[in-house]
N, C-alpha and C positions, 0 to 999 in steps of 0.2 A: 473523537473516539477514545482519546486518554481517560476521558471519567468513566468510562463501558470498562478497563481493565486494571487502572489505576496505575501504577507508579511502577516503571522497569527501569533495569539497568539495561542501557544501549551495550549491544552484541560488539561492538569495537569502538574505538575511539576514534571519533569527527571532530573536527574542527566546528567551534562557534560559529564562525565566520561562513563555514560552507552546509551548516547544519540550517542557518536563517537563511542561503541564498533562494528558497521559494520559487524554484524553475516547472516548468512547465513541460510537458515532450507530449507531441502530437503522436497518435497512432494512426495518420492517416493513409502514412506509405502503408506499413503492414496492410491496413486495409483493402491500399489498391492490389498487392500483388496477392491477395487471396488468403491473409490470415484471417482465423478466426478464434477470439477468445473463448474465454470457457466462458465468462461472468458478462455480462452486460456493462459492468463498470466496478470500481474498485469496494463499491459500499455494499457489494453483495459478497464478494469472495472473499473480504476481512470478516463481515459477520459469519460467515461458514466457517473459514479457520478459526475464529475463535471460538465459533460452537462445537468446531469438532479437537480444539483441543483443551474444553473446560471450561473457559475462562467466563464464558456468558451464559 
C-alpha cells in the first residue's frame, strides 16, 4: 500500500525493533461475542480512507 500514497512521516516514534515485530491478532473472540466490523477486511477501509481523504 506504500507505492498507493507514497512516503510519510510516522505520526510517533516506534522502535525498529517493534515496528519489524510483524504480529498478527485474531478477531475471532470479537466475533464470537457479536462484533461486527464496518469493512470486511483491512484492504477495503484503507482504500475508503484514503479516498476520502485525497490521497488516491
Amino acid at each position: 500500500m506504500k507505492d498507493r500514497i507514497g512516503d510519510v512521516d510516522p505520526d510517533h516514534d516506534v522502535g525498529e525493533v517493534t515496528r519489524r515485530a510483524n504480529r498478527r491478532c485474531s478477531n475471532k473472540r470479537l466475533h464470537d461475542l457479536g462484533y461486527e466490523f464496518l469493512y470486511p477486511n483491512y484492504q477495503v477501509g484503507y482504500d475508503l480512507m484514503l479516498t476520502e481523504m485525497g490521497l488516491i
